[in-house]
C-alpha positions as CSV (number, residue, x, y, z in Angstrom):
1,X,15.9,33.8,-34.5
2,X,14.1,30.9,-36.0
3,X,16.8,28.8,-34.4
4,X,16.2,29.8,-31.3
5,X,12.2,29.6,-31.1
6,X,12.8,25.8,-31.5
7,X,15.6,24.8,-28.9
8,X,12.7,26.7,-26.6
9,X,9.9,24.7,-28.1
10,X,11.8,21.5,-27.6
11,X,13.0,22.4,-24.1
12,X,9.0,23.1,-23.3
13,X,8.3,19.8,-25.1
14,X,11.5,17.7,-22.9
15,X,10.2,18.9,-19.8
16,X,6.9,18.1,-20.3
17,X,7.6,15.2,-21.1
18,X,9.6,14.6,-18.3
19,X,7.3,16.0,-16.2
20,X,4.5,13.5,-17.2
21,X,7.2,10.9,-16.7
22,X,7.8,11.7,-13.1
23,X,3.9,12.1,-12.2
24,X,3.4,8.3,-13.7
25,X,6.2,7.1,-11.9
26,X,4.6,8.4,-8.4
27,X,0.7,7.5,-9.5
28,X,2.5,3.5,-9.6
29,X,4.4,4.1,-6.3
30,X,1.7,5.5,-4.6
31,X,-0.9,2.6,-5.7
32,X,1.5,-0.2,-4.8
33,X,1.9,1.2,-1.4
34,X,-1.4,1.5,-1.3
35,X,-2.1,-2.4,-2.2
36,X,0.2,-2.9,0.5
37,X,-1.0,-1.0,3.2
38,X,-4.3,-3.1,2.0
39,X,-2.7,-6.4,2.1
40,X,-1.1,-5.3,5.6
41,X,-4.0,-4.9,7.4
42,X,-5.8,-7.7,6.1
43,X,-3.2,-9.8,7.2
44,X,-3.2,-7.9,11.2
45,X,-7.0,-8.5,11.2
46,X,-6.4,-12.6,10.7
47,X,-3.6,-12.0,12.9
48,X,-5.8,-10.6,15.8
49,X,-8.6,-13.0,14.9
50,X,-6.5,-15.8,15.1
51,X,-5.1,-14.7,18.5
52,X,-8.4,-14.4,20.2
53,X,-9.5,-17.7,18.9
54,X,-6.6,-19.2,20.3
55,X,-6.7,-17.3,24.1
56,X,-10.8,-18.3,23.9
57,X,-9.0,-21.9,23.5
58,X,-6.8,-21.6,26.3
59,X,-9.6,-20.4,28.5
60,X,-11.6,-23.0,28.1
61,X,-11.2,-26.2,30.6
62,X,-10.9,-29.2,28.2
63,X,-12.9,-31.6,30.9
64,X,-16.3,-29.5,31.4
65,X,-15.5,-27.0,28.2
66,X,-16.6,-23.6,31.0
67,X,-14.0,-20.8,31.5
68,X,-11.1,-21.8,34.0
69,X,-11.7,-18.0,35.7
């Protein structure tokens, strides 16, 4: 009987463990993509930044500096 008791208590113990394994694993997955979604937008806010600075460029008439429209 005794035998049994701890194959059950190391079972319990292996997929605890394992369970706690599995949770880390996706707390790290879920944090990088979230530096990444971060990172991503950042980098379509200077996108969009840098492409209205450049059409306010192109609208500008390099001779008297007014709007061409």
């Amino acid at each position: 009987m005794g035998l049994i008791y701890l194959f059950m208590e190391l079972l319990i113990i292996g997929i605890v463990f394992l369970g706690i394994i599995r949770l880390g694993a996706y707390a790290i997955d879920h944090g990088r993509q979230v530096e990444e979604m971060k990172k991503f937008k950042k980098n379509l806010k200077k996108f969009d930044l840098d492409k209205e600075r450049k059409a306010d460029m192109d609208a500008q008439d390099s001779k008297w500096g007014k709007h061409k429209i």
